[in-house]
N, C-alpha and C positions, 0 to 999 in steps of 0.2 A: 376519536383517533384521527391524526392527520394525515392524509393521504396524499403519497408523492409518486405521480406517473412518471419515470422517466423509462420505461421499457422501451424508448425507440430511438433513445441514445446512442451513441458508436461505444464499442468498449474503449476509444481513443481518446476519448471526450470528457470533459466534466461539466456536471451542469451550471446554470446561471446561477451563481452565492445567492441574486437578490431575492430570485425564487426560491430558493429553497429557505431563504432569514423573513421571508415572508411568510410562508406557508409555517413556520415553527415558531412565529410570536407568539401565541399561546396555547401550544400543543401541549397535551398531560400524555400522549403514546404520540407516537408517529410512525407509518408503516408508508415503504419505500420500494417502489419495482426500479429496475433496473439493475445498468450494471455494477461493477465494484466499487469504480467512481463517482458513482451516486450515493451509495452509504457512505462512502466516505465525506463526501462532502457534507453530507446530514450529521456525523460526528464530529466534524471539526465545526458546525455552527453551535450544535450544543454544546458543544465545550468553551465555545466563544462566554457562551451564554449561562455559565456554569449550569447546564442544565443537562449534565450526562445521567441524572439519575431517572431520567425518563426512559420508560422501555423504549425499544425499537421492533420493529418487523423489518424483514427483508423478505422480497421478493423475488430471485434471481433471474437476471436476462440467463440466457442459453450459450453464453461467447464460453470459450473452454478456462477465460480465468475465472468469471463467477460460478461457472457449474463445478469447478475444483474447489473452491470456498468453500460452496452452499454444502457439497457431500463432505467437507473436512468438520466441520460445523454443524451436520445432521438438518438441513435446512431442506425440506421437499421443494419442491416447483411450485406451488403453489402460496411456499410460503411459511408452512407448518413446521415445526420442528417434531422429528422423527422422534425424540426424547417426555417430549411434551410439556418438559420443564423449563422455566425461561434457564440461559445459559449466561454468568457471570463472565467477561472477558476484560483483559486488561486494552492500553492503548498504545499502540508504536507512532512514534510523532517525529516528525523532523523538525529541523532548524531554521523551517521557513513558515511554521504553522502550521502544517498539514497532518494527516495521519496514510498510515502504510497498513491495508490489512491483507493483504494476500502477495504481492510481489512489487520489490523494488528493484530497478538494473540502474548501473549506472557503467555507460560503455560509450563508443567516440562518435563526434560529433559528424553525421553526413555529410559530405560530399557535395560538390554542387548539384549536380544529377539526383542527390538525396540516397544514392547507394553507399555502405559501406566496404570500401574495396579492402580484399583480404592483406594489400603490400601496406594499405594505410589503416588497418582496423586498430591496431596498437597505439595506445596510448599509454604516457608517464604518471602514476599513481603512488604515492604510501598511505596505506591503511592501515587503521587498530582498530583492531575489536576486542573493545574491553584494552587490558594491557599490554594484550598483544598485537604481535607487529605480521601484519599476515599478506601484507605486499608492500615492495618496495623496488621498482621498478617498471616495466613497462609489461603492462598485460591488457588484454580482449574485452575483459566484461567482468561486471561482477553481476552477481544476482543476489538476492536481499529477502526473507522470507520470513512473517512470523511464525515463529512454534507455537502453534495453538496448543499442543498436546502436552506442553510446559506454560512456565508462569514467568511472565516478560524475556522470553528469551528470542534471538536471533538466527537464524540459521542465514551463514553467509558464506558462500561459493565465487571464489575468484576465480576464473580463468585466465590461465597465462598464455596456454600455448593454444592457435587454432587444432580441433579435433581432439584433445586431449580433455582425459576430465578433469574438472575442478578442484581445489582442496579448499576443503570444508570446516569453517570453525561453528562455537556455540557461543553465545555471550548476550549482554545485555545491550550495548549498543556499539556503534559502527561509526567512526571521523573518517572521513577520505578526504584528500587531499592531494592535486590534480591536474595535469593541464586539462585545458576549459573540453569539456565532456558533457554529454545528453546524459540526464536524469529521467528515468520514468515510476512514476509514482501509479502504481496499481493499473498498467498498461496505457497511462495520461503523460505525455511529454512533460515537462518543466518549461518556460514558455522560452527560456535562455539557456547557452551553456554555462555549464558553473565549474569553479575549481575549486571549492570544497564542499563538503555535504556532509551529515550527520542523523544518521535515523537512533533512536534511542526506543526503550521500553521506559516505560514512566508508571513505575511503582505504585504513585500516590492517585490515578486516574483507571477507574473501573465503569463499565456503560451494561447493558443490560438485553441480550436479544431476547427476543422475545415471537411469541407465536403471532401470523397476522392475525 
């Protein structure tokens, strides 16, 4: 099995492709510490590589989005799956080749300071999820979550108004389209703002976690 230390990564961060397309040239398992941005980055090289039908392990850093995963997912600290059977999962991917396994926001772009001030946090967006049209207009933030607990589904939360909660759809995938806005993909910036983006569940692509 091939073994990927990233435990002392930031949850900000993603690691080096070339290390991890190195460390996966000819892996038959692969088991991976860190944080969320680390498996992901482990599944989108084997997906490069059509080589998703290789188990995985995950080992979870401690930041509050992988310890949210790991218990949504039955994944102990150590690595183990609480189930003890490997677990079939489908793949949420975007339009830039990546994948999305716990949380995607897409909200506006900081400040020079790097703050986002509450008179400038609004930004101009329409979004569909699936057929429908679930912003059109100018809102706060969206947030982007896969439904493990379903099969290729979305759960997607726009906010419009500061302090106000979100309205909530379900669906398979998510177009936005945008003045230019911060993307974060599993608590990882996007390296630019973008004005459109697309996270999708992709039906024909299944990977395998597995116990370390």
């Amino acid at each position: 099995m091939a073994a990927l230390d990233f435990s002392d990564l930031a949850p900000d961060t993603a690691p080096d492709r070339d290390v991890v397309k190195r460390a996966l040239a000819s892996a038959e398992q692969v088991s991976v510490a860190g944080p969320v941005s680390a498996l992901g980055a482990v599944l989108v090289a084997l997906h490069r590589r059509d080589r998703l039908d290789i188990g995985v392990a995950w080992i979870p850093s401690s930041d509050p989005l992988a310890s949210g995963l790991a218990r949504t997912w039955g994944v102990e600290p150590a690595g183990n799956l609480s189930g003890e059977s490997p677990r079939t999962l489908g793949l949420i991917r975007d339009d830039q080749g990546g994948v999305l396994l716990a949380r995607g926001r897409v909200m506006s772009v900081p400040d020079e300071s790097g703050a986002r001030r509450t008179t400038r946090a609004r930004f101009g967006a329409q979004i569909y999820h699936d057929d429908q049209r679930i912003a059109d207009g100018e809102i706060m933030r969206v947030d982007v979550r896969p439904d493990w607990s379903g099969v290729d589904t979305l759960t997607v939360n726009v906010h419009k108004q500061l302090w106000r909660r979100g309205e909530i759809s379900h669906g398979r995938a998510i177009q936005v389209a945008c003045d230019g806005a911060l993307i974060e993909i599993d608590g990882v910036p996007f390296a630019r703002p973008m004005t459109k983006w697309t996270w999708y569940a992709d039906p024909r692509l299944r990977w395998t976690l597995i116990s370390a």
